[in-house]
LUMVEX-803078 format. One line per field, with one value per atom (N, C-alpha, C, O, CB): residue number from 1; residue in three letters; atom name; x, y, z. Coordinates in Angstrom, 1 decimal, m for minus. Atoms other than C-alpha are relative to their C-alpha. Glycine has a CB too. Layout:
# residues N
margu = NUM / ...
vexba = Ala / ...
lofi = CA / ...
x = X / ...
y = Y / ...
z = Z / ...
***
This chain:
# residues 93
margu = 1 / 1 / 1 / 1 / 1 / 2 / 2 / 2 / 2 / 2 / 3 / 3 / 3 / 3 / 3 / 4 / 4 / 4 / 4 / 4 / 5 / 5 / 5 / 5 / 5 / 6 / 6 / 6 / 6 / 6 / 7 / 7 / 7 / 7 / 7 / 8 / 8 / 8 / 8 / 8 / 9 / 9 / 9 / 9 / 9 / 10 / 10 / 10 / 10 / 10 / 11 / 11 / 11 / 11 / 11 / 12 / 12 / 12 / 12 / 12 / 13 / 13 / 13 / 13 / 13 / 14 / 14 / 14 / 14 / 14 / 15 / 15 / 15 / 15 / 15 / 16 / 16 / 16 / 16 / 16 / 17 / 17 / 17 / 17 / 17 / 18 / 18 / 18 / 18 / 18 / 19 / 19 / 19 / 19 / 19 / 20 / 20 / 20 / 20 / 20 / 21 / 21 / 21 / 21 / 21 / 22 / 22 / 22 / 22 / 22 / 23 / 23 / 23 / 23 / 23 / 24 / 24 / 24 / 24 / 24 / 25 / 25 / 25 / 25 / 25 / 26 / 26 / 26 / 26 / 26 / 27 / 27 / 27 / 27 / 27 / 28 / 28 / 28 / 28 / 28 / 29 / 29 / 29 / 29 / 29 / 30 / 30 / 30 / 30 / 30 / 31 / 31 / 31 / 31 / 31 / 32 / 32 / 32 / 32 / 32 / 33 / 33 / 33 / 33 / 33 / 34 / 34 / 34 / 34 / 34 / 35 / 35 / 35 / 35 / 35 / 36 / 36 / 36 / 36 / 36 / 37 / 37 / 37 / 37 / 37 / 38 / 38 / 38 / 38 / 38 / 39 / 39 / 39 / 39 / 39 / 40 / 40 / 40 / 40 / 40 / 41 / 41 / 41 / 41 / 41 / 42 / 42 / 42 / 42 / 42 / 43 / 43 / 43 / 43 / 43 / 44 / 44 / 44 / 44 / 44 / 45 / 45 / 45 / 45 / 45 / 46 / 46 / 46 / 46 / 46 / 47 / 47 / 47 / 47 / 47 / 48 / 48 / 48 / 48 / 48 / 49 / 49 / 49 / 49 / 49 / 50 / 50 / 50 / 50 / 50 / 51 / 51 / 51 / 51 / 51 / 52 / 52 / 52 / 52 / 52 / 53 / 53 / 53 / 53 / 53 / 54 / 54 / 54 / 54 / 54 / 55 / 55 / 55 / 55 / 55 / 56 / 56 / 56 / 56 / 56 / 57 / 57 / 57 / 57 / 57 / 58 / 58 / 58 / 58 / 58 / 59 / 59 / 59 / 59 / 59 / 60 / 60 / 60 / 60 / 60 / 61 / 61 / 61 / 61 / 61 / 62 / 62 / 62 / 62 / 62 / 63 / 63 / 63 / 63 / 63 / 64 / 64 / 64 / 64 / 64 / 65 / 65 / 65 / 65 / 65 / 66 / 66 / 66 / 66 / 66 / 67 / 67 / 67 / 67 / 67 / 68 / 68 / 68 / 68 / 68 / 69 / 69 / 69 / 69 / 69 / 70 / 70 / 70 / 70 / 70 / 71 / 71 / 71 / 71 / 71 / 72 / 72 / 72 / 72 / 72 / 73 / 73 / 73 / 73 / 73 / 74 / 74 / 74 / 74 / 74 / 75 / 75 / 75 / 75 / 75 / 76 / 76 / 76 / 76 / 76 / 77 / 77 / 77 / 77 / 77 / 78 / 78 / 78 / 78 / 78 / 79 / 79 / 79 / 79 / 79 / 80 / 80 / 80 / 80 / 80 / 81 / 81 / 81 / 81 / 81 / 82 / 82 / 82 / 82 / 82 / 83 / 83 / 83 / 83 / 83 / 84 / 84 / 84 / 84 / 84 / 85 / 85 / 85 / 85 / 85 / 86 / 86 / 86 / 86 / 86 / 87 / 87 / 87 / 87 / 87 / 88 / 88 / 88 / 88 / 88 / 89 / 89 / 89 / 89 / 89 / 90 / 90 / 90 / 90 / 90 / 91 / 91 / 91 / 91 / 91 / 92 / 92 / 92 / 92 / 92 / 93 / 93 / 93 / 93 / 93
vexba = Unk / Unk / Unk / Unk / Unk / Unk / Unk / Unk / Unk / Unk / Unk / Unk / Unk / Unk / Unk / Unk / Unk / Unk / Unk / Unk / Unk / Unk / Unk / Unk / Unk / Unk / Unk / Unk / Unk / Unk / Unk / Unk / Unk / Unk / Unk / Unk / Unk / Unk / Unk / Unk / Unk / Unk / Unk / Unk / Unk / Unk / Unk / Unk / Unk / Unk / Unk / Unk / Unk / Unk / Unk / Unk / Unk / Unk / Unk / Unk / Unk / Unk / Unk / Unk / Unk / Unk / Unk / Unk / Unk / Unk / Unk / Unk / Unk / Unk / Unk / Unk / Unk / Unk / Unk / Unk / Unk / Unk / Unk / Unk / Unk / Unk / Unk / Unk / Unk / Unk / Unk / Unk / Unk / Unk / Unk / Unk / Unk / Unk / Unk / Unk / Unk / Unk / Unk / Unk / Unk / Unk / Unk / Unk / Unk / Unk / Unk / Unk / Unk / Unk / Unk / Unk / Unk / Unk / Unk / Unk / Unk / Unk / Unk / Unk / Unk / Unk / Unk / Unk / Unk / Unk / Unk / Unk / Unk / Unk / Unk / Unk / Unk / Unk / Unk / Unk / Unk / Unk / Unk / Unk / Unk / Unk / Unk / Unk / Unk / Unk / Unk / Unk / Unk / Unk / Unk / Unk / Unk / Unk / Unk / Unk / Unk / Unk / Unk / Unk / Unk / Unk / Unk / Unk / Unk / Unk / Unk / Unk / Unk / Unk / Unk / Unk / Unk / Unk / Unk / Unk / Unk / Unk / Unk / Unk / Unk / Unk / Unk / Unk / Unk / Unk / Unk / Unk / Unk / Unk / Unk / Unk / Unk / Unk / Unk / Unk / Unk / Unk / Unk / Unk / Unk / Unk / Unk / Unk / Unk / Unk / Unk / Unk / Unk / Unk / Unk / Unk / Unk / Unk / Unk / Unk / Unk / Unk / Unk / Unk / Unk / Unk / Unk / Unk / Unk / Unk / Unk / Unk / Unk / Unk / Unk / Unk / Unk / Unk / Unk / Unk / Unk / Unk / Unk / Unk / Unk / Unk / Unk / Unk / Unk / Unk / Unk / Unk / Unk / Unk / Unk / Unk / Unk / Unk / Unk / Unk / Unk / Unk / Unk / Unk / Unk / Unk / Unk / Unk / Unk / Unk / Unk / Unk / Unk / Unk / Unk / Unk / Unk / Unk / Unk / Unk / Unk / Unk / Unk / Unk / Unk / Unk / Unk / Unk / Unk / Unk / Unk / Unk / Unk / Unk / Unk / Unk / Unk / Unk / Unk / Unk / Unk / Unk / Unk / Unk / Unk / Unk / Unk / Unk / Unk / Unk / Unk / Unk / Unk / Unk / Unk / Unk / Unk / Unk / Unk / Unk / Unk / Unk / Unk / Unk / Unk / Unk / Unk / Unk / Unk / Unk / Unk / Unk / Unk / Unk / Unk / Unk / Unk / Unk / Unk / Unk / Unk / Unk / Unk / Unk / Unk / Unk / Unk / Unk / Unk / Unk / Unk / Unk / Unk / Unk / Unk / Unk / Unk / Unk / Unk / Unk / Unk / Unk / Unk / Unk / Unk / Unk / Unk / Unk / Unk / Unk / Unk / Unk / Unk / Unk / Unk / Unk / Unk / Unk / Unk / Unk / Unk / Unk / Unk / Unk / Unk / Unk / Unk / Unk / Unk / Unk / Unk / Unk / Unk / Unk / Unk / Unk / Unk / Unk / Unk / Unk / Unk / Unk / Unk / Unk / Unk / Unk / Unk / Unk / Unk / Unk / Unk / Unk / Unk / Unk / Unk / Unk / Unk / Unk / Unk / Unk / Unk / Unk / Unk / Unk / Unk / Unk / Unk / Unk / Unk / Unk / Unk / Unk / Unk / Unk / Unk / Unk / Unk / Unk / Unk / Unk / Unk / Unk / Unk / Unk / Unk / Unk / Unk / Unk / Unk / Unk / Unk / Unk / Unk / Unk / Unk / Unk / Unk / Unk / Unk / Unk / Unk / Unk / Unk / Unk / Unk
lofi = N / CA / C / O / CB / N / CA / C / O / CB / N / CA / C / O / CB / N / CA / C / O / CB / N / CA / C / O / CB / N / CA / C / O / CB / N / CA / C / O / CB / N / CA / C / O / CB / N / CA / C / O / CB / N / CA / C / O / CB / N / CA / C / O / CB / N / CA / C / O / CB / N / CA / C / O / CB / N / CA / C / O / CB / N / CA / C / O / CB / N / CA / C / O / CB / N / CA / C / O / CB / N / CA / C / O / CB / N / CA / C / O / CB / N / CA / C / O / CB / N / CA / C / O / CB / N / CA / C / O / CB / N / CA / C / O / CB / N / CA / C / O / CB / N / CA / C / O / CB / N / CA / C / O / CB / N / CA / C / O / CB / N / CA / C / O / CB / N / CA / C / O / CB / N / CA / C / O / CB / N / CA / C / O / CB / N / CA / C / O / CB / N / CA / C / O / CB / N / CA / C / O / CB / N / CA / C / O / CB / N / CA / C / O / CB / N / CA / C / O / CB / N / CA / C / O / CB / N / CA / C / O / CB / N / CA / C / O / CB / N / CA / C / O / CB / N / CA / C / O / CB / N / CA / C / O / CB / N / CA / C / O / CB / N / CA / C / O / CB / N / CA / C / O / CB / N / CA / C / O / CB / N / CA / C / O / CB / N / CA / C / O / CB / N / CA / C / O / CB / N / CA / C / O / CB / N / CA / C / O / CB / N / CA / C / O / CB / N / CA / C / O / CB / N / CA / C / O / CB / N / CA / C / O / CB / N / CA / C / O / CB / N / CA / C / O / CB / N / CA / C / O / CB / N / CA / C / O / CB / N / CA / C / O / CB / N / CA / C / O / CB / N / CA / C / O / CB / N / CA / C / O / CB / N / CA / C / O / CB / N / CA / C / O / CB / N / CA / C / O / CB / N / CA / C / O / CB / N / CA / C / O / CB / N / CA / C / O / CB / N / CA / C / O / CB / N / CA / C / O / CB / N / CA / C / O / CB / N / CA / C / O / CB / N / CA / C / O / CB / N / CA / C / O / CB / N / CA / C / O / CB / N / CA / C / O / CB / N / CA / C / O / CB / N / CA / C / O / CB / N / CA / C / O / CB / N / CA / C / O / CB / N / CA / C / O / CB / N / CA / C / O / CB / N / CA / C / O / CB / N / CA / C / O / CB / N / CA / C / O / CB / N / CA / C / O / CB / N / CA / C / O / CB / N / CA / C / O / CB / N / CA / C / O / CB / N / CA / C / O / CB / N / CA / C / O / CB
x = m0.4 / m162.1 / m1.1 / m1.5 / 1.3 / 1.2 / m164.8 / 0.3 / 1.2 / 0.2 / m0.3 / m165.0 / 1.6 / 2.1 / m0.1 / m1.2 / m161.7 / m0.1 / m1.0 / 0.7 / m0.4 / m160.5 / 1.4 / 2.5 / m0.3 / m1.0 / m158.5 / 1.4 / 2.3 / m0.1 / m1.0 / m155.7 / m0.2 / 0.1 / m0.3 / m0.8 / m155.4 / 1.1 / 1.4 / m0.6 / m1.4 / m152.3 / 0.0 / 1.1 / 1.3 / m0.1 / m153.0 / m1.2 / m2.2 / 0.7 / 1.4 / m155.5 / 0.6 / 1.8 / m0.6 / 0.2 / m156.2 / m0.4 / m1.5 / m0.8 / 0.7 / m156.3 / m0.8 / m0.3 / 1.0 / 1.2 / m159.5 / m0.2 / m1.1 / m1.6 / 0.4 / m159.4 / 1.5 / 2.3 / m1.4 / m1.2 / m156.1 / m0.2 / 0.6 / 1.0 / 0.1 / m157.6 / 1.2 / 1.9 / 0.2 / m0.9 / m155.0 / 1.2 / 2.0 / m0.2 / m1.5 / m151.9 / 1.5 / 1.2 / m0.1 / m1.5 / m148.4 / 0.4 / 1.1 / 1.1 / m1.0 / m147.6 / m1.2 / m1.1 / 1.7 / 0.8 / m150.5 / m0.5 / m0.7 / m0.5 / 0.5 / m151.6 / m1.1 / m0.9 / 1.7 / 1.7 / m155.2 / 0.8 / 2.0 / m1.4 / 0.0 / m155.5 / 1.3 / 1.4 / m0.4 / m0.9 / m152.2 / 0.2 / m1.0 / 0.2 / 0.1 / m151.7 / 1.0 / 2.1 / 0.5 / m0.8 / m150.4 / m0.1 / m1.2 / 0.2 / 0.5 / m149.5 / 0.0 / 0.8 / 0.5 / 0.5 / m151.2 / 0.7 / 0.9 / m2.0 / m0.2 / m149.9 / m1.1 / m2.1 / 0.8 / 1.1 / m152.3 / 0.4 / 1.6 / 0.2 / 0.3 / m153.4 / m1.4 / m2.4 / 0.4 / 1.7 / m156.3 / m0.4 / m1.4 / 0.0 / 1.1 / m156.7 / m0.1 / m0.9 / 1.1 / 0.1 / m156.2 / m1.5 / m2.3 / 1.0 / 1.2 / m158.9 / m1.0 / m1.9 / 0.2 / 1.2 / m161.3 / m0.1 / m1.2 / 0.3 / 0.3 / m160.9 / 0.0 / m0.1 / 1.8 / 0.6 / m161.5 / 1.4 / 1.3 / m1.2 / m1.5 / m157.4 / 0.2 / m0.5 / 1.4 / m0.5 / m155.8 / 1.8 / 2.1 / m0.5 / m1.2 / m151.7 / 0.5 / 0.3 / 0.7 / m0.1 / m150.4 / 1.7 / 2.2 / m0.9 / m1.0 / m146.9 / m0.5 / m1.1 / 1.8 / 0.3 / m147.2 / 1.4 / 2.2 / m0.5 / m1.4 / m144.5 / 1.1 / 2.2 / m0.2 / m1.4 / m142.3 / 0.8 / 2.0 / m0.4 / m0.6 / m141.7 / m0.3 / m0.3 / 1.6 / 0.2 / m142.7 / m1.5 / m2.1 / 0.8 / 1.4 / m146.1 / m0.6 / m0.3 / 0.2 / 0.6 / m148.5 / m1.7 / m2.3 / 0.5 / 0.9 / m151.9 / m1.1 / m1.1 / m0.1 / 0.8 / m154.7 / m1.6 / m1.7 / 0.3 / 1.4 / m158.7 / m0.1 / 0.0 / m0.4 / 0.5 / m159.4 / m1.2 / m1.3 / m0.5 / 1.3 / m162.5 / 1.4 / 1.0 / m1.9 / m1.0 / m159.1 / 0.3 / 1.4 / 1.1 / m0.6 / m158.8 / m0.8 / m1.4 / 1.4 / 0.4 / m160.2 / 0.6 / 1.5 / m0.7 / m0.8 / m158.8 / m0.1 / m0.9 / m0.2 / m0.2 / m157.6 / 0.4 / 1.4 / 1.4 / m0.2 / m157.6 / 1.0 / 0.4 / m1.2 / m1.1 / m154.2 / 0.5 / 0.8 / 0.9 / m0.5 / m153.1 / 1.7 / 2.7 / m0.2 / m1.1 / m150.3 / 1.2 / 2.2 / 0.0 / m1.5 / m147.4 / 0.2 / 1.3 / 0.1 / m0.1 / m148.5 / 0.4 / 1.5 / m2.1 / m0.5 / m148.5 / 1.2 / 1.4 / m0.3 / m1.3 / m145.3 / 1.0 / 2.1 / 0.2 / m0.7 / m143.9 / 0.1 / 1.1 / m0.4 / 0.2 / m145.5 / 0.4 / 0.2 / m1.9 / 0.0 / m144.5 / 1.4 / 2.5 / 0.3 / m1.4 / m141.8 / 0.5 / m0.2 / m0.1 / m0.6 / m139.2 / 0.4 / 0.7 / 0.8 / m0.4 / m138.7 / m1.6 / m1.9 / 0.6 / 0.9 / m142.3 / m0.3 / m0.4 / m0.9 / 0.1 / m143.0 / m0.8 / m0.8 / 0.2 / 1.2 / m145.8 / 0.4 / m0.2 / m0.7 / m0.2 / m143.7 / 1.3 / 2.3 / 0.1 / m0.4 / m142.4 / m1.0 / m1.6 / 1.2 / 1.0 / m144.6 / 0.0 / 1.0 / 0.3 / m0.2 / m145.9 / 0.9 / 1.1 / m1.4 / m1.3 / m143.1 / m0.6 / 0.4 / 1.3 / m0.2 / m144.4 / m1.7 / m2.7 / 0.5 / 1.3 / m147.3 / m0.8 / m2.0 / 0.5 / 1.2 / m148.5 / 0.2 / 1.3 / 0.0 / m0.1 / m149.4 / 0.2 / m0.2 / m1.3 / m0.5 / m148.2 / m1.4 / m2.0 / 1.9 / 1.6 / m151.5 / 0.1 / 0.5 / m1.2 / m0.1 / m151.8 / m1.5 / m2.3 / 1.1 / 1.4 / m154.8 / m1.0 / m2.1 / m0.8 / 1.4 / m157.2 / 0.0 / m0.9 / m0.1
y = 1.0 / m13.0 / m0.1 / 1.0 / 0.3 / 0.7 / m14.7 / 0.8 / 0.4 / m1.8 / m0.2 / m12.4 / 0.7 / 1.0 / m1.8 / m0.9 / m10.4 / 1.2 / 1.6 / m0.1 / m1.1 / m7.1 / 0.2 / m0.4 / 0.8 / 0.2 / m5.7 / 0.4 / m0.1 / 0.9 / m0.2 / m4.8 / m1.4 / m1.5 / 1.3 / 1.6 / m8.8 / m0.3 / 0.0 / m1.5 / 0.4 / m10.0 / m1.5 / m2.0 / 0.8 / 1.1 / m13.4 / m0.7 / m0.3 / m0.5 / 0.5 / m16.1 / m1.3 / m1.5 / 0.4 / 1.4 / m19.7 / m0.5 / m0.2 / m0.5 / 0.5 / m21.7 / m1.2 / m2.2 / m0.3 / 0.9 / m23.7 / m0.7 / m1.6 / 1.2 / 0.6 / m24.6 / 0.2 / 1.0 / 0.7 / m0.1 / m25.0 / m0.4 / m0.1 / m1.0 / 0.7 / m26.9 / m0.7 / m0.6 / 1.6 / 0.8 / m29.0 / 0.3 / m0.6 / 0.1 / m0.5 / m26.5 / m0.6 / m1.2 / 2.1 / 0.2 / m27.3 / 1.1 / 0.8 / 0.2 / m0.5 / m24.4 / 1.1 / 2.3 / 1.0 / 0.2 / m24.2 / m1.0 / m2.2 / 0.1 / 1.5 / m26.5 / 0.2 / 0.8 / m1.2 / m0.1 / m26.7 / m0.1 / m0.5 / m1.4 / m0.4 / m25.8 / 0.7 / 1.0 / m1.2 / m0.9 / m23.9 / 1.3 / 1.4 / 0.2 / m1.5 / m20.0 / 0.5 / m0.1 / 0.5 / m0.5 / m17.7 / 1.4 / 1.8 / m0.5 / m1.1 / m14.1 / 0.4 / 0.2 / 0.8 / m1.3 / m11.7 / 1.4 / 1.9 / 0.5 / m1.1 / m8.5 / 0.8 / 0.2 / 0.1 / m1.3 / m5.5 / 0.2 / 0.4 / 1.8 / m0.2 / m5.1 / 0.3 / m0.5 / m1.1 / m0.8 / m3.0 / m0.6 / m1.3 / 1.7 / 0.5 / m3.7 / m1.5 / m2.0 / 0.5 / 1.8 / m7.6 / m0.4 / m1.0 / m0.6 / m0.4 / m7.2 / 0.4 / m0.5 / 1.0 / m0.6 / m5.3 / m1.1 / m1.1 / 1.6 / 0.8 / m8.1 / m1.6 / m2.6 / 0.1 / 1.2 / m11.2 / m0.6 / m1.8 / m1.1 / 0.7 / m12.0 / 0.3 / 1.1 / 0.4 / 0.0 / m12.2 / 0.3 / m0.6 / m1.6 / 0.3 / m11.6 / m0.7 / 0.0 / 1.2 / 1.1 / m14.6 / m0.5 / m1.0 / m0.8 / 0.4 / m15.1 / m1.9 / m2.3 / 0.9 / 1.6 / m19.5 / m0.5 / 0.0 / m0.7 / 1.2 / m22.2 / 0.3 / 0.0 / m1.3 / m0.4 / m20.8 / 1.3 / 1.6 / 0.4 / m0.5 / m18.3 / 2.0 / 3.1 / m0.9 / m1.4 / m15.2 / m0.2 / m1.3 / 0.9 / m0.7 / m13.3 / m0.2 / 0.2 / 2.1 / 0.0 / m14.4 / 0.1 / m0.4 / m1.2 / m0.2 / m13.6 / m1.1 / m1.7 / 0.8 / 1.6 / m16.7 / 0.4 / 1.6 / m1.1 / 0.0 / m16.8 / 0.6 / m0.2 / m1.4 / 0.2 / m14.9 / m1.2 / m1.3 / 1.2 / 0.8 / m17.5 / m1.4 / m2.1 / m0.7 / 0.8 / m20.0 / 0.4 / 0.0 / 0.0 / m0.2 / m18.7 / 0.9 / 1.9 / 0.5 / m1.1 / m16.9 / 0.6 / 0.0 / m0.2 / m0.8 / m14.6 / m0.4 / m1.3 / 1.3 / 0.7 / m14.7 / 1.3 / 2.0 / m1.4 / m1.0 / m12.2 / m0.4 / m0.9 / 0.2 / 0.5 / m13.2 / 1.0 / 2.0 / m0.3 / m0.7 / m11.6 / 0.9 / 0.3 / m0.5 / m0.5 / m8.7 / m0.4 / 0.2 / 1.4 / 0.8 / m10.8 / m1.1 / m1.5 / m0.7 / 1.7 / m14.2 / 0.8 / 0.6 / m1.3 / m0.5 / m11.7 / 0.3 / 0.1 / 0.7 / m0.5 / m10.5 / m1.0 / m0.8 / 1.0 / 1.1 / m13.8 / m0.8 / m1.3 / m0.8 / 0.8 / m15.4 / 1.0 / 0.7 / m0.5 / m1.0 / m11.8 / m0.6 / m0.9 / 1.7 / 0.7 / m13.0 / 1.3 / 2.2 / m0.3 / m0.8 / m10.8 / 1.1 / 2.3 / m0.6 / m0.9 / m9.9 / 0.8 / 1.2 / m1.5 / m0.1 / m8.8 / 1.2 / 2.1 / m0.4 / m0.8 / m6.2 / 1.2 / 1.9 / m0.3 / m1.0 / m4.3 / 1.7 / 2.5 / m0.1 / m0.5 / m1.9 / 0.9 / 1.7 / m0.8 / m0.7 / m0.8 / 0.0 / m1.0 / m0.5 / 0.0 / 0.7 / m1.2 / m1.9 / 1.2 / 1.2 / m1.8 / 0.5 / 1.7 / m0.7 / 0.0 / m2.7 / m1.0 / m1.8 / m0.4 / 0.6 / m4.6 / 0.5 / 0.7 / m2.0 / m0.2 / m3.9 / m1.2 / m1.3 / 0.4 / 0.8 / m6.9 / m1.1 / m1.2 / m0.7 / 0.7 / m9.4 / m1.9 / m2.5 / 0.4 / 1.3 / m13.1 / m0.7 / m0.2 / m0.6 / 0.4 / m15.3 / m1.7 / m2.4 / 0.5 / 1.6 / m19.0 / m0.2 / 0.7 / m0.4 / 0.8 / m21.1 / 0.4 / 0.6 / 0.2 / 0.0 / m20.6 / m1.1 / m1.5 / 0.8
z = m1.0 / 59.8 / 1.0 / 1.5 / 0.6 / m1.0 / 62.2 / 1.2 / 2.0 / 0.2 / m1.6 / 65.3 / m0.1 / 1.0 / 1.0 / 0.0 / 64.1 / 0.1 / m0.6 / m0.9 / 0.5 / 64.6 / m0.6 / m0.5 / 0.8 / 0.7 / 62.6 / 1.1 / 0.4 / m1.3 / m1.2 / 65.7 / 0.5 / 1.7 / 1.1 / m0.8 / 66.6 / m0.4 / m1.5 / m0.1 / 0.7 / 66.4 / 0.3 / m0.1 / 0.8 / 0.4 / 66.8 / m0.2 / 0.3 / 0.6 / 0.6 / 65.1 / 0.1 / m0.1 / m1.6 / 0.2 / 65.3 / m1.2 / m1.8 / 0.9 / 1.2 / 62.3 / 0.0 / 0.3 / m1.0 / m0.2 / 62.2 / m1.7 / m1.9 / 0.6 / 1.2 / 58.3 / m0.7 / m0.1 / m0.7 / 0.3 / 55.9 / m1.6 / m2.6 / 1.0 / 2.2 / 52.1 / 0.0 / m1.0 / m1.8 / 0.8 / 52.4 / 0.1 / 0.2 / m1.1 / 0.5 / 52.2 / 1.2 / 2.2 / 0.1 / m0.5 / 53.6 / 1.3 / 2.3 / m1.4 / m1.0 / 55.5 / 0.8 / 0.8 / m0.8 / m0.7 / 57.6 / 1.0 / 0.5 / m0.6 / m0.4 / 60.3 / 1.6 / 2.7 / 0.4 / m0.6 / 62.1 / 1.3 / 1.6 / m0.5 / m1.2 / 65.5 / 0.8 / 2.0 / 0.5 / m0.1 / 65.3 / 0.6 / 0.4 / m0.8 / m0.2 / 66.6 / m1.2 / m1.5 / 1.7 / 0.4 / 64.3 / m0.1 / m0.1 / m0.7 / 0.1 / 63.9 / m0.9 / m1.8 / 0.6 / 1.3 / 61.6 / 0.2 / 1.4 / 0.0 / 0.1 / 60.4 / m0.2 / m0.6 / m0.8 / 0.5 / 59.9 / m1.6 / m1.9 / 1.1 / 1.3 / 56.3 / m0.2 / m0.3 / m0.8 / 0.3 / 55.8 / m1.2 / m1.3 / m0.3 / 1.7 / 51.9 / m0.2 / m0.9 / m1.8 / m0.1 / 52.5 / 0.4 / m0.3 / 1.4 / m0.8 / 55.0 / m0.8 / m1.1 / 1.0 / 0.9 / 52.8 / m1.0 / m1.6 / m0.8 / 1.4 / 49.9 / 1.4 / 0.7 / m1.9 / m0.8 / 53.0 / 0.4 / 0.7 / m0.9 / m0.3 / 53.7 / 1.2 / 1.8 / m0.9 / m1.4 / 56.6 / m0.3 / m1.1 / 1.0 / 0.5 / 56.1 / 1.3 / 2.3 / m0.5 / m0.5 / 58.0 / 0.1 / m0.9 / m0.8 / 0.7 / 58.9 / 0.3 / 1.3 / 0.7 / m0.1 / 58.2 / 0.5 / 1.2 / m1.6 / m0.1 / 58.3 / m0.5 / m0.1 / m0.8 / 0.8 / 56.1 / 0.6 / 0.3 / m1.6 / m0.7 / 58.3 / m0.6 / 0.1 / m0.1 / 0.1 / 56.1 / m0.1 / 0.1 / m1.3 / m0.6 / 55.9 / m1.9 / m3.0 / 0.9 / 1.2 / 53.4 / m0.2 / 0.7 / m0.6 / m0.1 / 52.5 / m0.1 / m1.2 / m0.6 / 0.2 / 53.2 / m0.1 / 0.2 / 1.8 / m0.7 / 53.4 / 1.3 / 2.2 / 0.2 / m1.4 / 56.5 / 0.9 / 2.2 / 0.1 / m0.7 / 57.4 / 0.4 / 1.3 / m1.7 / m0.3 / 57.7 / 1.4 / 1.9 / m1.1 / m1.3 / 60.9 / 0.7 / 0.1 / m0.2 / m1.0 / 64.7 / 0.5 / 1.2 / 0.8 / m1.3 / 66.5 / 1.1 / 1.5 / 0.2 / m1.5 / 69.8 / 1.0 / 0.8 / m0.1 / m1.1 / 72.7 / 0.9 / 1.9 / 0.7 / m0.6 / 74.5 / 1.1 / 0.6 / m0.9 / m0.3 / 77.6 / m0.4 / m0.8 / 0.9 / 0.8 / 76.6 / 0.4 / 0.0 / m0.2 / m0.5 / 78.5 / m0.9 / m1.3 / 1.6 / 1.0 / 76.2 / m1.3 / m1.9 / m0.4 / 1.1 / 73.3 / m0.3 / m1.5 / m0.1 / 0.3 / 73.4 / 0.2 / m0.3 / 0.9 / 0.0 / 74.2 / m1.3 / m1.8 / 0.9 / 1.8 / 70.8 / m1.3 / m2.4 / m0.4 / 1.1 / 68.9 / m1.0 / m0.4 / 0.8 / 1.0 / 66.0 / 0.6 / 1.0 / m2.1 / 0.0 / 66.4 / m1.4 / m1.6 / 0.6 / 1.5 / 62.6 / m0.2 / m1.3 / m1.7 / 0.9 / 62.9 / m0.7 / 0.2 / 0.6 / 0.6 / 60.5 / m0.5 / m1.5 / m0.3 / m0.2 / 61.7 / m0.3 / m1.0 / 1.8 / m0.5 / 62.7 / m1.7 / m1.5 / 1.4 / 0.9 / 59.1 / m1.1 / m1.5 / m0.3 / 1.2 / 56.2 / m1.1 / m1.3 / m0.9 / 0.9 / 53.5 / m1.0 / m1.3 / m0.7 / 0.6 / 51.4 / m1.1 / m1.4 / 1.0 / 1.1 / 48.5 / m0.7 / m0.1 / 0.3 / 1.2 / 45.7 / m0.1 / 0.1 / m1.7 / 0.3 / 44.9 / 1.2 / 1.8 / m1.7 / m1.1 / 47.3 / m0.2 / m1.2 / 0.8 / 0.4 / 47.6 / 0.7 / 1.7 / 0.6 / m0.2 / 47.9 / 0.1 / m0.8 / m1.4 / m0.4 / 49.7 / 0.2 / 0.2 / 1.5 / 0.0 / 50.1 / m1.0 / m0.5 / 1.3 / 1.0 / 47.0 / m0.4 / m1.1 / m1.4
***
């Protein structure tokens, strides 16, 4: 991801191919996913409301003071429990 670390919790989407549950110049929050990360993903919750893995270059991070953060934090978000699935669900190719 352009200018990401991996501890952001939120990113601007600057590119989308098109997809549905994506939409340019949007904010949205990322989960931490190391092995995503290492193969160029970003895990992304989108439109649909759950967390899916996109193109990191689909998106910049964003340095947000930690009061805005916690205001835009989903509540279901799921940082905060070990990963829970093997294979990963994959949007924008």
């Amino acid at each position: 991801m352009k200018n990401a670390k991996l501890g952001s919790r939120f990113v601007l989407c600057i590119r989308h191919d098109g997809g549905d549950d994506l939409e340019l110049r949007k904010v949205y929050q990322i989960l931490p996913d190391r092995a995503a990360a290492r193969e160029g993903y970003a895990r992304v919750i989108d439109e649909s409301g759950e967390d899916y893995l996109y193109p990191a270059n689909f998106f910049v991070s964003l340095k947000l003071p930690i009061t805005v953060s916690r205001k835009l934090a989903s509540p279901s978000w799921r940082a905060l429990k070990p990963a829970r699935r093997a294979t990963a669900r994959v949007r924008g190719l």
